[in-house]
C-alpha positions as CSV (number, residue, x, y, z in Angstrom):
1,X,-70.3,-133.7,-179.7
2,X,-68.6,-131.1,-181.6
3,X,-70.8,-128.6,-183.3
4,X,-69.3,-127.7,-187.3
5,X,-71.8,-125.8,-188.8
6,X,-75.5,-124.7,-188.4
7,X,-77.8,-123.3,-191.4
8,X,-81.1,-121.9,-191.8
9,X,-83.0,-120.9,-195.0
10,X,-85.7,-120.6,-197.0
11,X,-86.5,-119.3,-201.0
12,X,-85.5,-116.1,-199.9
13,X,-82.5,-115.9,-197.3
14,X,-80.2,-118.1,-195.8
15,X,-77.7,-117.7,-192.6
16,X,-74.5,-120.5,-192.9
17,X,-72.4,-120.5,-189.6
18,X,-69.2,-122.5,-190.4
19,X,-67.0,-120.7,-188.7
20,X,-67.4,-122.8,-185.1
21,X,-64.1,-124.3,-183.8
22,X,-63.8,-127.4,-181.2
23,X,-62.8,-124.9,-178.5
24,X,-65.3,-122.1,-177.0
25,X,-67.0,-120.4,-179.5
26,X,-68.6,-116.9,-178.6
27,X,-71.4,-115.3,-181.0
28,X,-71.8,-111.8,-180.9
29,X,-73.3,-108.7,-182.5
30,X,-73.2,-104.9,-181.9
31,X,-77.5,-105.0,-181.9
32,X,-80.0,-106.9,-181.1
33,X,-82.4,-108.9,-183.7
34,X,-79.3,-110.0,-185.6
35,X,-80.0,-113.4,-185.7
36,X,-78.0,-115.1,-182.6
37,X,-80.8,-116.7,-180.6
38,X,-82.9,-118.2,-183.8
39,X,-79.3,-119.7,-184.9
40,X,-78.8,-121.7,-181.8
41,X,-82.5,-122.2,-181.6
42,X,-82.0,-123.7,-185.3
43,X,-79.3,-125.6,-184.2
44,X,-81.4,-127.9,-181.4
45,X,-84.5,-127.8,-183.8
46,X,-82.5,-129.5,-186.0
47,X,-81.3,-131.9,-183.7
48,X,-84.8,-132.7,-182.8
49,X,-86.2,-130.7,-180.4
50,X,-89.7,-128.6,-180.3
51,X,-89.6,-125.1,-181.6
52,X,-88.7,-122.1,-179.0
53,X,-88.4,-119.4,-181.8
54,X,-89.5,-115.8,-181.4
55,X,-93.2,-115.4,-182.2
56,X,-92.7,-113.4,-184.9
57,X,-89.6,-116.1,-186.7
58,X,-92.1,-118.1,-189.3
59,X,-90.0,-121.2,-188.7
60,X,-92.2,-123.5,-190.9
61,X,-91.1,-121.4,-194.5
62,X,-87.6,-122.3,-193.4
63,X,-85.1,-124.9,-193.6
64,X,-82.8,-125.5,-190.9
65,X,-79.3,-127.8,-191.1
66,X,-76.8,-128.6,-188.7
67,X,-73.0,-130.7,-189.3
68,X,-72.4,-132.3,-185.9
69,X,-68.9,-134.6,-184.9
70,X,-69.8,-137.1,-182.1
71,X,-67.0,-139.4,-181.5
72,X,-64.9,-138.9,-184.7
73,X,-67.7,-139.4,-186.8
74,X,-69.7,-136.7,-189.2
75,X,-73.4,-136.3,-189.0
76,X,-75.5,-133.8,-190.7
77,X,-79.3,-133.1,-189.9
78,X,-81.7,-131.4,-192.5
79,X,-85.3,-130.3,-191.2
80,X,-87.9,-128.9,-192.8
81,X,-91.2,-128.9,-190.5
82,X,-91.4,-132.6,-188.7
83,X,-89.2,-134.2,-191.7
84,X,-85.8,-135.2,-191.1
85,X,-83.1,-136.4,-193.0
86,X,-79.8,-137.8,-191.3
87,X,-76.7,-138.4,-193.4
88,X,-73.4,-140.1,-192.7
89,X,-70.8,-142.3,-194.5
90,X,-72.4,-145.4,-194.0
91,X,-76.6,-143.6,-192.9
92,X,-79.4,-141.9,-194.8
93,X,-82.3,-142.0,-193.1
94,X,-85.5,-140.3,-193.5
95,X,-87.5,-139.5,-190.3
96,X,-91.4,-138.7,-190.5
97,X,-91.5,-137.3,-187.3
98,X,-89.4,-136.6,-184.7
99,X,-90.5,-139.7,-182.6
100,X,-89.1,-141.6,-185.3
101,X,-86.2,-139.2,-185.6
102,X,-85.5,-140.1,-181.7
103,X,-86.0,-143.6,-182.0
104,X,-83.3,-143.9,-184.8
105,X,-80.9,-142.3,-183.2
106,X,-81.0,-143.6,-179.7
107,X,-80.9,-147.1,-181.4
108,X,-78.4,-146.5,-183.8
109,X,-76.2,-143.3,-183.2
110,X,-76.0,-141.5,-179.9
111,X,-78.7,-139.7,-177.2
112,X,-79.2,-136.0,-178.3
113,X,-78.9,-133.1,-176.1
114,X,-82.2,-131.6,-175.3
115,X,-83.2,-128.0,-173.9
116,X,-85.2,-127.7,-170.7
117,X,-87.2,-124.6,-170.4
118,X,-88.3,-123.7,-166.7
């Protein structure tokens, strides 16, 4: 799975990272609180997985969009809350909840990647 692009936004802001390559991509900052743990954080919520943001990131006013490759083929993920919508050449599916999110995709894409906090 190659990851193309990763977006979060609401009304007021929004954060586009398109700039990821198929080889190792390194995010950085001069500071801290600059946005690099919420965007990889977006990234895996969008995918599917339960929220892990910072207490103080109101995740629910956002949206949050990720543009994934697996296998040749383009996928893009839109989530807003526990709605999801999951668009390719030939799919448009929209998920209720992300039991139903899972469930399409392990029976008619791919297994995602999920995050295992110990």
């Amino acid at each position: 799975m190659i990851i193309k692009k990763i977006a979060i936004g609401n009304i007021d802001e929004a954060f586009i990272e398109d700039r990821l390559t198929s080889g190792v991509n390194i995010i950085y900052s001069d500071d801290n609180n600059k946005g690099k743990t919420v965007l990889f954080q977006g990234l895996m919520y969008s995918l599917g997985n339960d929220p892990i943001f910072p207490s103080n990131f109101n995740y629910k006013d956002h949206y949050f969009y990720s543009e994934i490759d697996a296998n040749g083929i383009k996928y893009e993920f839109l989530r807003k809350n526990d709605t999801f919508i999951v668009i390719n050449e030939s799919v448009f599916q929209i998920c209720d909840n992300q039991s139903e999110l899972k469930y399409f995709l392990n029976e008619n894409l791919f297994s995602l990647p999920i995050i295992v906090v110990v």
